[in-house]
Structure formats: C-alpha cells, structure tokens
N, C-alpha and C positions, 0 to 999 in steps of 0.2 A: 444448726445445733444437732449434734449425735444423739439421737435416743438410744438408752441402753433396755435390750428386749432378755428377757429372763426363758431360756432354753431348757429342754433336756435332753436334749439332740446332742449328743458328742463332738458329730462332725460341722455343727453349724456355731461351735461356740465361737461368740465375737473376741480375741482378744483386744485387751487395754494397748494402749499403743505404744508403752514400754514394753508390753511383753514378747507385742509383735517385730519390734525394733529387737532386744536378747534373741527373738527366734529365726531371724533375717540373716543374724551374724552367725548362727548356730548351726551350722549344717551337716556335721559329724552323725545325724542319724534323725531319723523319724521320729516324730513324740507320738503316741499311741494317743487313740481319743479320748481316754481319762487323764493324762498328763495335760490336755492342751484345754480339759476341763480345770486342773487344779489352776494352770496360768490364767485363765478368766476368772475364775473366781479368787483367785490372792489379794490379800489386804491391801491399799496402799501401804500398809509397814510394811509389808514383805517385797513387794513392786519396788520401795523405795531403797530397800537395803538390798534387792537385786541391782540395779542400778547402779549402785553405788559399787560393789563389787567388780561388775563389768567396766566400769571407767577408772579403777584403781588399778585392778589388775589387767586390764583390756583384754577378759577372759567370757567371752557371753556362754562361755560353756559351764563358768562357774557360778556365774548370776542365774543360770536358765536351773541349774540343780539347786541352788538357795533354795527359788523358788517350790521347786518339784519338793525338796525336803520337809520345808517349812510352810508353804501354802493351803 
C-alpha cells in the first residue's frame, strides 16, 4: 500500500498516478516545480475530468493544462 507523505519540497512532490500517466505523454516542455505542485495536489474532480479529456481527445497536453488551470 502507497503512503501519501505531505511535502513542501517542489521537487519531491509525489504525483497521483493519473497525473504521472498525462505527464509521461506530455513532453512538449518542462513543468516548473510549482506546476508539478498544482498536479499533486489536484482534486480527484479535476484528475478525473483531466482524464477524461486525454482519452477523448488523445491530447495529454490538454488534460495536463485542465489540470494546470483548474487545480
């Protein structure tokens, strides 16, 4: 079982492993270490309608900025 450890370390944030999955497909550019805070910490609602986006449109660049918008 994965423990979820609570950071403020930019560079040590765990993501969720949808987000890690959008950022694997995503490779058009670097996310800064506050961007890849807002994708750890994003709601399941937002993780879920990132998702959903990525497999509709098979765009992880447009699920990855859902996220970045609305997270």
């Amino acid at each position: 079982m994965m423990t979820h450890r609570e950071s403020t370390d930019c560079s040590s944030a765990t993501l969720p492993a949808s987000m890690q999955t959008l950022l694997d497909r995503y490779t058009d550019r670097q996310l800064t270490q506050q961007e890849r805070l807002v994708l750890a910490h994003a709601t399941p609602r937002v993780r879920c309608e990132a998702l959903r986006i990525f497999f509709e449109m098979n765009d992880a660049a447009a699920g990855l900025e859902y996220v970045l918008a609305n997270g």
